[in-house]
N, C-alpha and C positions, 0 to 999 in steps of 0.2 A: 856260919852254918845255921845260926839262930831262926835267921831271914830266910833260907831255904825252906827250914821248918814251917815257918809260919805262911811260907807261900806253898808250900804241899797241903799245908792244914786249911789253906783258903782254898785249892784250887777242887780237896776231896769235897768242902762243903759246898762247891758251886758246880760241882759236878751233875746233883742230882737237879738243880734248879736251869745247867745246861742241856739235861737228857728232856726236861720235861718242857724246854722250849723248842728243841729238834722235834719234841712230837707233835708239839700245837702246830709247829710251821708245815708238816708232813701232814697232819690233819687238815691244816687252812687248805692245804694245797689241792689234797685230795676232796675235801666236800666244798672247798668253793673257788679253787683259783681253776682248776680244771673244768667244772661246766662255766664259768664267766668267759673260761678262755675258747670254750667249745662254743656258747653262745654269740661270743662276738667272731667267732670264726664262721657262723651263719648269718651271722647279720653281713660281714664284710660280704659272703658270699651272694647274699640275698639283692646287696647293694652292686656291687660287681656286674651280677644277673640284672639287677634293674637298669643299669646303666649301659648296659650292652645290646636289654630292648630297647631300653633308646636308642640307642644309637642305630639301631636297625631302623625303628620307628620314622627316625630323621632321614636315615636314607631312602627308604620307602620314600617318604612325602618327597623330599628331594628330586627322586624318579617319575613320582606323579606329576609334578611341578615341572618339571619338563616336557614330559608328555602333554599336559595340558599348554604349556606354553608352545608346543610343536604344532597341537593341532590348530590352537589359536592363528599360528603362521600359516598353517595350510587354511585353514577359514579366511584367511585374510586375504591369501593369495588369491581363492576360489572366487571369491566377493570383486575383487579388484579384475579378476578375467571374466565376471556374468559383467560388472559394470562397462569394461572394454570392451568387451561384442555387443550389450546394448547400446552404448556408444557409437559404434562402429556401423548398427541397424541404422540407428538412430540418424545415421550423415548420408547413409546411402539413400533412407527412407528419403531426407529430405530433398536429396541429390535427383531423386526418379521423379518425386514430386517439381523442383524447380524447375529439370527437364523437359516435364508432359505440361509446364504449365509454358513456360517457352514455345514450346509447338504452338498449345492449343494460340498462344496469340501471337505466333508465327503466321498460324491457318485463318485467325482472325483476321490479318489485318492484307493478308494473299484475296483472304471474300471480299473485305472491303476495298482494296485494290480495284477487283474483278468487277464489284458490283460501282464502282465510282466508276471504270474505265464504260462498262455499260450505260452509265447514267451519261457519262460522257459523248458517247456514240450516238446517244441516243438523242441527248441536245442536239448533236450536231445532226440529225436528220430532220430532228424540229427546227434546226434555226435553217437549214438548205432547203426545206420546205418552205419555210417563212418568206427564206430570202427568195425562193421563185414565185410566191405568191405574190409578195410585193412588188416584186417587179417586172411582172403580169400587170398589177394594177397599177404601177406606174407606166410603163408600156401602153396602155390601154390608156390613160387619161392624156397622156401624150399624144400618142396617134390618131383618138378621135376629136373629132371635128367638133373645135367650138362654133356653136353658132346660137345664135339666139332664137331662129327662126326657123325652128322646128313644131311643124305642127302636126 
């Protein structure tokens, strides 16, 4: 019973040194565990918030990044079809041009043709002239009379 005593007698004098720790810890609580726990409940908040305009931020850019990369394909496509129809001028242009240039020395060489067949025609009225002149004067030097004794 002694030991009960002396444990009642410890526990009345640590009674008041446990009331006045119940109140420091209710005191800590209330002047500094409660706004530390309200401040980092706005920081977490703040962070959360910031992390979530990220993540919008990202997907904005993301979307733009697409977009730009879209139009990129469509500029590229648009580029690759001005290039194919100038292309495409580009072989007809040359196609009309080797055409009319065909003719023109198609019609070249029908003149020169026309004008050789003329030059040709035209010898041969010189040389059937020729040839009846000469033989006129062969005729003639033939026919007439040599003689010496013409006075």
């Amino acid at each position: 019973m002694d030991i009960l005593h002396q444990l009642q007698g410890l526990l009345w004098g640590a009674l008041p040194t446990t009331v006045i720790v119940l109140l420091f810890f209710f005191f800590l609580r209330w002047a500094f565990w409660k706004p530390l726990e309200r401040v980092l409940a706005e920081r977490r908040a703040a962070t959360e918030g910031a992390r979530q305009e990220a993540d919008q931020l990202v997907a904005q850019a993301n979307e733009k990044l697409r977009q730009y990369e879209e139009s990129l394909r469509h500029a590229r496509a648009e580029i690759y079809r001005q290039q194919e129809a100038a292309r495409r001028l580009a072989l007809e242009e040359r196609a009309r041009i080797l055409r009319e240039t065909r003719e023109q020395a198609g019609q070249m060489v029908r003149q020169a043709k026309l004008e050789i067949a003329g030059d040709v025609a035209q010898a041969k009225k010189d040389l059937d002239a020729e040839t009846r002149r000469l033989a006129e004067e062969i005729t003639r030097t033939l026919l007439e009379p040599t003689g010496g004794g013409r006075a």
